[in-house]
N, CA, C, O and CB atoms as a CASP TS submission, in Angstrom:
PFRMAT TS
TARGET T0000
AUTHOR 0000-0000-0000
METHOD Language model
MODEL 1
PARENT N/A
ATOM      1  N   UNK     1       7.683  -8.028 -23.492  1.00  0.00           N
ATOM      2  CA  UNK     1       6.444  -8.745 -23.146  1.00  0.00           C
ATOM      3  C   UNK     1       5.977  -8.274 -21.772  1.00  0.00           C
ATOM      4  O   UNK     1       6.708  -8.426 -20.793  1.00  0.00           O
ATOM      5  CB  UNK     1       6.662 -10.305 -23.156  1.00  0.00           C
ATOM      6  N   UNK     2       4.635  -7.640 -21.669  1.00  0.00           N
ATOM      7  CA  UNK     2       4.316  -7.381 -20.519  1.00  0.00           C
ATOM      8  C   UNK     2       3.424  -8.526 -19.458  1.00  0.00           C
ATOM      9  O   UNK     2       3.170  -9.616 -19.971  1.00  0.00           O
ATOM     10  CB  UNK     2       3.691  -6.214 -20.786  1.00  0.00           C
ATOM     11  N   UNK     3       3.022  -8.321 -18.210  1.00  0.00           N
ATOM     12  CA  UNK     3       2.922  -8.921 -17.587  1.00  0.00           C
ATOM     13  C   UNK     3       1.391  -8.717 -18.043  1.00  0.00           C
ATOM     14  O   UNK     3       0.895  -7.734 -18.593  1.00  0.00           O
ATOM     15  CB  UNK     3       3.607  -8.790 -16.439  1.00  0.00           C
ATOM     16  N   UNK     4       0.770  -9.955 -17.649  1.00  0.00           N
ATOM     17  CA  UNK     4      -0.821  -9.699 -17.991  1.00  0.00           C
ATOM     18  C   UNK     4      -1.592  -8.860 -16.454  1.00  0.00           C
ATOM     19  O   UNK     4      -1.106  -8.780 -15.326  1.00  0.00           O
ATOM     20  CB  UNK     4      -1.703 -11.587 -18.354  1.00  0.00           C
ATOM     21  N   UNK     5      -2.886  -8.346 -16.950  1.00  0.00           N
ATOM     22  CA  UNK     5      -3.380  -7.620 -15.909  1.00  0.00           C
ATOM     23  C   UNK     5      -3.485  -8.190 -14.922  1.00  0.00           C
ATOM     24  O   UNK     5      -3.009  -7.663 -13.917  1.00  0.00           O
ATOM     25  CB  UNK     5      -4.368  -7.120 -16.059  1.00  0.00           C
ATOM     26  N   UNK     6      -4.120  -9.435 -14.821  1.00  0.00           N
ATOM     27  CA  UNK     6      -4.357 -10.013 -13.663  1.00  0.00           C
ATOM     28  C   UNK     6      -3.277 -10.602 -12.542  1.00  0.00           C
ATOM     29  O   UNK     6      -3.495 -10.817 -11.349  1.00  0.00           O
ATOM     30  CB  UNK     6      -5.096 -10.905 -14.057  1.00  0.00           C
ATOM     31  N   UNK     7      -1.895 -10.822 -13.385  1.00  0.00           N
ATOM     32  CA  UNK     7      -0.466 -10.845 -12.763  1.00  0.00           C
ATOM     33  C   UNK     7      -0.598  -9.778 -11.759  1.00  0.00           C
ATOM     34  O   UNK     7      -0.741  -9.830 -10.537  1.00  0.00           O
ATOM     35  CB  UNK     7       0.818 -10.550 -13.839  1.00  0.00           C
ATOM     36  N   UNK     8      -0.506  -8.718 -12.654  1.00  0.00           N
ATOM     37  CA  UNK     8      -0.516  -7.630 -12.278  1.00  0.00           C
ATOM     38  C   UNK     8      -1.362  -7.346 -10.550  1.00  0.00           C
ATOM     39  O   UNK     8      -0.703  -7.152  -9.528  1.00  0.00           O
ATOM     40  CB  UNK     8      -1.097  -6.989 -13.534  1.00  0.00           C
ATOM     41  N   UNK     9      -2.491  -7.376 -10.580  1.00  0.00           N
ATOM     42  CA  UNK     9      -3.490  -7.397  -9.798  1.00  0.00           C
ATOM     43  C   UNK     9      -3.147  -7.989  -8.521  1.00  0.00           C
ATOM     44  O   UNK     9      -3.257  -7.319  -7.494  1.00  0.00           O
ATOM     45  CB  UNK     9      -4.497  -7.987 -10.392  1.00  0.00           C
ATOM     46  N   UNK    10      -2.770  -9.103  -8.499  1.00  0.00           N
ATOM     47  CA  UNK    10      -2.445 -10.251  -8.137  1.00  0.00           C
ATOM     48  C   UNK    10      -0.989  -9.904  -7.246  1.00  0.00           C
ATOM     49  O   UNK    10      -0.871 -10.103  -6.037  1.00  0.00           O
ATOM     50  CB  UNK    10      -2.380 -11.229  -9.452  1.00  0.00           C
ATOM     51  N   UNK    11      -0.003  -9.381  -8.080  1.00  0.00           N
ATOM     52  CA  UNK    11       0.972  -9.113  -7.235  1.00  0.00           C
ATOM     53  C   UNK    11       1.043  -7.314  -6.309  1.00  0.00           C
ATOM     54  O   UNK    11       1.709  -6.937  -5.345  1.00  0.00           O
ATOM     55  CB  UNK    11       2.231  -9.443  -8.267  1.00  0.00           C
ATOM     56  N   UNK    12       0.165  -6.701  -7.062  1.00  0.00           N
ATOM     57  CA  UNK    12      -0.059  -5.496  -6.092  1.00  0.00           C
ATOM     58  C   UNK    12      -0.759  -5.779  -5.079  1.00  0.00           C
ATOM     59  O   UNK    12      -0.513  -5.002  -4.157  1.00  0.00           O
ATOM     60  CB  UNK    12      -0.678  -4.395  -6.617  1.00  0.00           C
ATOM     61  N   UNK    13      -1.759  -6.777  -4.757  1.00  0.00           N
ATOM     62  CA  UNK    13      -2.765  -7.256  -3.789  1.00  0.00           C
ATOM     63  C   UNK    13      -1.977  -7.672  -2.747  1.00  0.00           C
ATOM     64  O   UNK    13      -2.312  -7.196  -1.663  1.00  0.00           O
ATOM     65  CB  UNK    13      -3.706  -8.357  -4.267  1.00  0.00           C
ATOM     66  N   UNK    14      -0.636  -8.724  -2.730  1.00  0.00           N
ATOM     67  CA  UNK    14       0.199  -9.283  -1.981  1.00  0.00           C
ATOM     68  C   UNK    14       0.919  -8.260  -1.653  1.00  0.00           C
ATOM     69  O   UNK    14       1.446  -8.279  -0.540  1.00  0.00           O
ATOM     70  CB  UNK    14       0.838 -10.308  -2.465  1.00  0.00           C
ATOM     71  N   UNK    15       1.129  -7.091  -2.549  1.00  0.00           N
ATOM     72  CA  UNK    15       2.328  -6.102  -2.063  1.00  0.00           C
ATOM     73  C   UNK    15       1.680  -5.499  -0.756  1.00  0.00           C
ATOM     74  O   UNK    15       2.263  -5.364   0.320  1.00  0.00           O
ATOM     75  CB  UNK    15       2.776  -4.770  -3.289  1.00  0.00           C
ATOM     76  N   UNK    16       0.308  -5.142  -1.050  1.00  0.00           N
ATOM     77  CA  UNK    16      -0.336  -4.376  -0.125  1.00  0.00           C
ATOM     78  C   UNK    16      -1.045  -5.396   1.179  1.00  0.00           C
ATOM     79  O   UNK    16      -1.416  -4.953   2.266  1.00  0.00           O
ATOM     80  CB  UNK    16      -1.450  -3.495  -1.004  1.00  0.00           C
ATOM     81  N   UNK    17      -1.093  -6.432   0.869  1.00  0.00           N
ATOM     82  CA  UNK    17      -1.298  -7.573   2.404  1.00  0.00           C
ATOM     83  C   UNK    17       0.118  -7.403   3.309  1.00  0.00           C
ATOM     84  O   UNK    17       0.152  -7.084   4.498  1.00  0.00           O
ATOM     85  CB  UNK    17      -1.427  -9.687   1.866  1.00  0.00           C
ATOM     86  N   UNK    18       1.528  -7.762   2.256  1.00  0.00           N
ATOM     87  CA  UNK    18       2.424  -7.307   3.258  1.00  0.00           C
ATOM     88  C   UNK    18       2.710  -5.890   3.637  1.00  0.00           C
ATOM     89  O   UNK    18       3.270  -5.682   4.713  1.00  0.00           O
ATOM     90  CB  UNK    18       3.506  -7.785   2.958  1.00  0.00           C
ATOM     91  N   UNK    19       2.400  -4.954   2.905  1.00  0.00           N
ATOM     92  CA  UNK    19       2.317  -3.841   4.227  1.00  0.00           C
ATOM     93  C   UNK    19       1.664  -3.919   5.077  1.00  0.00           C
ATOM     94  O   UNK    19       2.248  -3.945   6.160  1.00  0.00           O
ATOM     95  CB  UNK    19       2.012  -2.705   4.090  1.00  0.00           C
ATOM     96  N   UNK    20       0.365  -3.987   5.101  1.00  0.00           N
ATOM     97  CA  UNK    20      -0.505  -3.930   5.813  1.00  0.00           C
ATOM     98  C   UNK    20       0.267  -4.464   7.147  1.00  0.00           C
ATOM     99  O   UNK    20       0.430  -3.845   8.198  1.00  0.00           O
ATOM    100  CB  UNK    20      -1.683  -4.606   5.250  1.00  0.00           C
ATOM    101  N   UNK    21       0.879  -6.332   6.680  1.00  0.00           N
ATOM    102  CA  UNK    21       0.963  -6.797   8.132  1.00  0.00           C
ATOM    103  C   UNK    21       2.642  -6.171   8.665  1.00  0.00           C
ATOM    104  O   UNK    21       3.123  -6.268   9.794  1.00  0.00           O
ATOM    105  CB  UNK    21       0.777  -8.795   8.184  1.00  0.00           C
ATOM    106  N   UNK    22       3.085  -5.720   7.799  1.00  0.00           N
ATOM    107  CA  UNK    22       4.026  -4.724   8.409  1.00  0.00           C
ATOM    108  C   UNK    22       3.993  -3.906   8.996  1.00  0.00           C
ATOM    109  O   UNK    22       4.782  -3.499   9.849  1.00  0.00           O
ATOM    110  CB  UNK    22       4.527  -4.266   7.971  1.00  0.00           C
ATOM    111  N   UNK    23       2.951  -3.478   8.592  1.00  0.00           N
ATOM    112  CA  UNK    23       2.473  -2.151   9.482  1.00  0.00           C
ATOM    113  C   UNK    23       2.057  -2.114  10.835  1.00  0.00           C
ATOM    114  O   UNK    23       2.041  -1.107  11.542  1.00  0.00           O
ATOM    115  CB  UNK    23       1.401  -1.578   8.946  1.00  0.00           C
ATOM    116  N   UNK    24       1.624  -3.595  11.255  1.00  0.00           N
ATOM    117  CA  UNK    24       0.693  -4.053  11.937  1.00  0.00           C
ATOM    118  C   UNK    24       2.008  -4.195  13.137  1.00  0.00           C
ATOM    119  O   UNK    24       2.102  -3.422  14.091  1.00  0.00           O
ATOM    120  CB  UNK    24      -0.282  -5.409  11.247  1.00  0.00           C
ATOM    121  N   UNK    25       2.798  -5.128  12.918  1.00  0.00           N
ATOM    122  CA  UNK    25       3.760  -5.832  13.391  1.00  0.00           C
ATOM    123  C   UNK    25       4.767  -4.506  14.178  1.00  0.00           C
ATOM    124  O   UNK    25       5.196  -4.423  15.328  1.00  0.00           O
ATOM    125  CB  UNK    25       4.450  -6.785  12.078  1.00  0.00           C
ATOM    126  N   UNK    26       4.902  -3.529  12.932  1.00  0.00           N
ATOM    127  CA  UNK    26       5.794  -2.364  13.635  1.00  0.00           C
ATOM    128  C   UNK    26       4.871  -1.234  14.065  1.00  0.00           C
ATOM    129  O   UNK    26       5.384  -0.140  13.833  1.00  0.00           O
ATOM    130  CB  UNK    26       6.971  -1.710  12.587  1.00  0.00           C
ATOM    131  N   UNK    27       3.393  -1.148  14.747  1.00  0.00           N
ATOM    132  CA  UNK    27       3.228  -0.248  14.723  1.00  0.00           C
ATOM    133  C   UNK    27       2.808   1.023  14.123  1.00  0.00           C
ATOM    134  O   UNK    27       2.051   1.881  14.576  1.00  0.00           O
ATOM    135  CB  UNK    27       3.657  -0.372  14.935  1.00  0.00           C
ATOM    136  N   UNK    28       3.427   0.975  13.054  1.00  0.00           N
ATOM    137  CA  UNK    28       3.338   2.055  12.284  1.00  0.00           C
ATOM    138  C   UNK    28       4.638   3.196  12.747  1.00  0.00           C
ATOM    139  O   UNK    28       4.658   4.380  12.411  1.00  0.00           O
ATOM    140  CB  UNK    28       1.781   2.610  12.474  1.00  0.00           C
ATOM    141  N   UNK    29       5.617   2.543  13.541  1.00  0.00           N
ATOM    142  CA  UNK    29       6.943   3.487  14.465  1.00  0.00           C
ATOM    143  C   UNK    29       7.895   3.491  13.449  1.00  0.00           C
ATOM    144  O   UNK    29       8.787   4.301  13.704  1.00  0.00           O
ATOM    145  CB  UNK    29       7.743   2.724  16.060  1.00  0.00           C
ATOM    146  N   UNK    30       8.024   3.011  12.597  1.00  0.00           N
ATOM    147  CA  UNK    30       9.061   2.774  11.680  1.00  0.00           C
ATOM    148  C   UNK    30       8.174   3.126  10.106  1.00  0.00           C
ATOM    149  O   UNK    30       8.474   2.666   9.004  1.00  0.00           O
ATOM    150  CB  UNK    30       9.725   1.023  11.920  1.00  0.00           C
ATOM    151  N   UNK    31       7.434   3.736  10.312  1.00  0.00           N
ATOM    152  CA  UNK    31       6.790   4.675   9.214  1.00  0.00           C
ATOM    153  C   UNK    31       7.421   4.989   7.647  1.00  0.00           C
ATOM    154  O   UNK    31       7.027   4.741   6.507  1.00  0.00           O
ATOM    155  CB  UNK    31       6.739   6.032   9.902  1.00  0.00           C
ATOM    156  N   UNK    32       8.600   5.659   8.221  1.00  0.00           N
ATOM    157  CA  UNK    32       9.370   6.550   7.236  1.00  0.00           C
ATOM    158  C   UNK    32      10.281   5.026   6.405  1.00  0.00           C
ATOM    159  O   UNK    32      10.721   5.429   5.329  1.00  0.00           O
ATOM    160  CB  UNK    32      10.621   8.029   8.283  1.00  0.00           C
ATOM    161  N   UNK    33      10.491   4.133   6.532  1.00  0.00           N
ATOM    162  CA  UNK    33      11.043   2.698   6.616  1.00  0.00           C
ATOM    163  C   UNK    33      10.188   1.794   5.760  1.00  0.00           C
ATOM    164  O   UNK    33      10.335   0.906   4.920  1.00  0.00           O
ATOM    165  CB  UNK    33      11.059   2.138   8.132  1.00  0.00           C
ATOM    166  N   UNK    34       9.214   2.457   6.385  1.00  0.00           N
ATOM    167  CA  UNK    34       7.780   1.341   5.381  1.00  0.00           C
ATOM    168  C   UNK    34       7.755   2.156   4.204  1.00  0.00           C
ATOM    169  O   UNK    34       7.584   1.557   3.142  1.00  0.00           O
ATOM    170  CB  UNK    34       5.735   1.235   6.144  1.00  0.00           C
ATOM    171  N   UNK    35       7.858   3.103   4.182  1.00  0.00           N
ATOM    172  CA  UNK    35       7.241   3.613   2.928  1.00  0.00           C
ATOM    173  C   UNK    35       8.303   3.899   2.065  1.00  0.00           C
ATOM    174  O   UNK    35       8.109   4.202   0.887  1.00  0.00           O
ATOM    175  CB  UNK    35       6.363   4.835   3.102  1.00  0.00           C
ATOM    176  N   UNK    36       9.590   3.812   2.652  1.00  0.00           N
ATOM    177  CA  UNK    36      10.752   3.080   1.679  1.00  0.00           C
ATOM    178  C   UNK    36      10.625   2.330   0.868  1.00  0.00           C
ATOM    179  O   UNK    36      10.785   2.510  -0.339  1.00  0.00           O
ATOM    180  CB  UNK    36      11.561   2.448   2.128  1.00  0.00           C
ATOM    181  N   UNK    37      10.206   1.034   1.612  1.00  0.00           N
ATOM    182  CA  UNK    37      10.570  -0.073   1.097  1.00  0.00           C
ATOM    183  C   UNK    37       9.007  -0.375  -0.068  1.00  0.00           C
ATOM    184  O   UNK    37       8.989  -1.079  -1.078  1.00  0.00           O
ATOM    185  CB  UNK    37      10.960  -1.254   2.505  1.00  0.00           C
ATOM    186  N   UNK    38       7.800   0.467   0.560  1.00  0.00           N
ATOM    187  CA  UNK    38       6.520   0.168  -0.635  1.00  0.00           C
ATOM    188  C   UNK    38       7.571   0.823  -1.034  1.00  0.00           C
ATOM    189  O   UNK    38       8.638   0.278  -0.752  1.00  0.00           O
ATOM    190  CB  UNK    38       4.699   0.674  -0.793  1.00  0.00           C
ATOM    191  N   UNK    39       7.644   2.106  -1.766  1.00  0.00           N
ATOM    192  CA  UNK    39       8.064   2.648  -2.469  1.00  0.00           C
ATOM    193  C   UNK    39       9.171   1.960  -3.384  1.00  0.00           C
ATOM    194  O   UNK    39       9.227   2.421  -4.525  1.00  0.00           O
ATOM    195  CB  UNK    39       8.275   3.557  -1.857  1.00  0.00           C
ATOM    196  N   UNK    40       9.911   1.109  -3.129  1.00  0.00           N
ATOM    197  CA  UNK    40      11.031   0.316  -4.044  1.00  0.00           C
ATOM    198  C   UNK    40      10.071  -0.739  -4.431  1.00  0.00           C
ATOM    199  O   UNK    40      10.010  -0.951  -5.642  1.00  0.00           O
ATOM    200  CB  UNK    40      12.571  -0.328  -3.221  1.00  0.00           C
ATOM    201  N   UNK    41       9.292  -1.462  -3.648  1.00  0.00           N
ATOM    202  CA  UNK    41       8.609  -2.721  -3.906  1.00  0.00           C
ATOM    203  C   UNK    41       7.947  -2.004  -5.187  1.00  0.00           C
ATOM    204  O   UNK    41       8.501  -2.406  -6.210  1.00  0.00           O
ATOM    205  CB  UNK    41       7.531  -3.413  -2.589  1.00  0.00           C
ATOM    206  N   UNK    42       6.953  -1.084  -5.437  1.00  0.00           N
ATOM    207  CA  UNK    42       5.904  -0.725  -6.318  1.00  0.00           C
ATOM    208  C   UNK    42       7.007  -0.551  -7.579  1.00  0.00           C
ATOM    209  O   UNK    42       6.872  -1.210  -8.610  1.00  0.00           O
ATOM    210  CB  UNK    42       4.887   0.720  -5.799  1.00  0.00           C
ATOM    211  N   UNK    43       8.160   0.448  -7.382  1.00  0.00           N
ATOM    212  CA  UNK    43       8.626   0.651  -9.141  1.00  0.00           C
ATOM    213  C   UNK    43       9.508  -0.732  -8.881  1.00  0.00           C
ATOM    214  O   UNK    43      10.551  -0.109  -8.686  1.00  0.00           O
ATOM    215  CB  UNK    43       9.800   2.488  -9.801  1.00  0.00           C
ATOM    216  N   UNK    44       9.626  -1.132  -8.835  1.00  0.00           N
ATOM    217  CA  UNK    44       9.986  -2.634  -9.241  1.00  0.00           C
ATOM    218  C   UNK    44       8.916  -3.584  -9.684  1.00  0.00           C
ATOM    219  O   UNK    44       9.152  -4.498 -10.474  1.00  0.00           O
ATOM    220  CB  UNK    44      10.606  -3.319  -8.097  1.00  0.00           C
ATOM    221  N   UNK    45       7.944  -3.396  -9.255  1.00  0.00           N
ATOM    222  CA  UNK    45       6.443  -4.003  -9.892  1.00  0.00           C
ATOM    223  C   UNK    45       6.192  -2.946 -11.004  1.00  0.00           C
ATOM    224  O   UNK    45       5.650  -3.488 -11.968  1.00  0.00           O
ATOM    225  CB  UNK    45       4.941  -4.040  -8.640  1.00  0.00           C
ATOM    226  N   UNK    46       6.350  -1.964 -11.142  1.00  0.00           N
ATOM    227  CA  UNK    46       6.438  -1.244 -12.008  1.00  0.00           C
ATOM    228  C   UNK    46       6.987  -1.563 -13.098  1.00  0.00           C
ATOM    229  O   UNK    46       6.413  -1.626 -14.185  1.00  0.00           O
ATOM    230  CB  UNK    46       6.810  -0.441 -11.664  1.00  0.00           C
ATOM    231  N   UNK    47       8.228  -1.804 -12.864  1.00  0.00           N
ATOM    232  CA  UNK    47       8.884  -2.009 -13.802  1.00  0.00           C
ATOM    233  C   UNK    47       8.854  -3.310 -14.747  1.00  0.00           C
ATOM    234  O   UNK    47       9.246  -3.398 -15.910  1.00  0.00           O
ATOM    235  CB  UNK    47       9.872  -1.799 -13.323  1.00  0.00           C
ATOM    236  N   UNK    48       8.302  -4.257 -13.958  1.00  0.00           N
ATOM    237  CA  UNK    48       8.559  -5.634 -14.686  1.00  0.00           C
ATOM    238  C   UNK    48       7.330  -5.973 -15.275  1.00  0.00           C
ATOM    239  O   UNK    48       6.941  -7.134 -15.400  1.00  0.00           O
ATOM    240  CB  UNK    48       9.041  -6.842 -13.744  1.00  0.00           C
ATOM    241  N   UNK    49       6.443  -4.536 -15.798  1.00  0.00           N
ATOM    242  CA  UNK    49       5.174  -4.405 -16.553  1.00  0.00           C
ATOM    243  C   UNK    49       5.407  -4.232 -17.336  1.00  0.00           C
ATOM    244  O   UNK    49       4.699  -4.603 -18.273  1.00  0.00           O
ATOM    245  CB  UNK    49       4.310  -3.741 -16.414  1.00  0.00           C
ATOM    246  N   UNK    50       6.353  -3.671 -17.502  1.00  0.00           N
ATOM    247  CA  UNK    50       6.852  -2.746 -18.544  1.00  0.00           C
ATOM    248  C   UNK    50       7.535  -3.430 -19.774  1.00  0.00           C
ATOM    249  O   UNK    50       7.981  -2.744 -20.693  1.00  0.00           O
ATOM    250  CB  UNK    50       7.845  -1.794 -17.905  1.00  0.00           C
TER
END
């Protein structure tokens, strides 16, 4: 059973508010760190579409 679109929508929108204020908070100095952790956050949203 997949997640409906607007789930969907909905939780990529929050994924990307908390980078944002992550980003905000560190600067952007811890770069390589952030884009770790989008990077696990998204295929894990990925995945639970699926």
């Amino acid at each position: 059973m997949s997640m409906r679109e607007g789930d969907f929508q909905q939780q990529f929108k929050e994924l990307l508010e908390d980078i944002y204020v992550k980003g905000q908070e560190t600067e952007f100095l811890l770069m390589e760190d952030v884009m770790n952790e989008i990077q696990t956050k998204l295929i894990m949203l990925l995945e639970t579409t699926n």
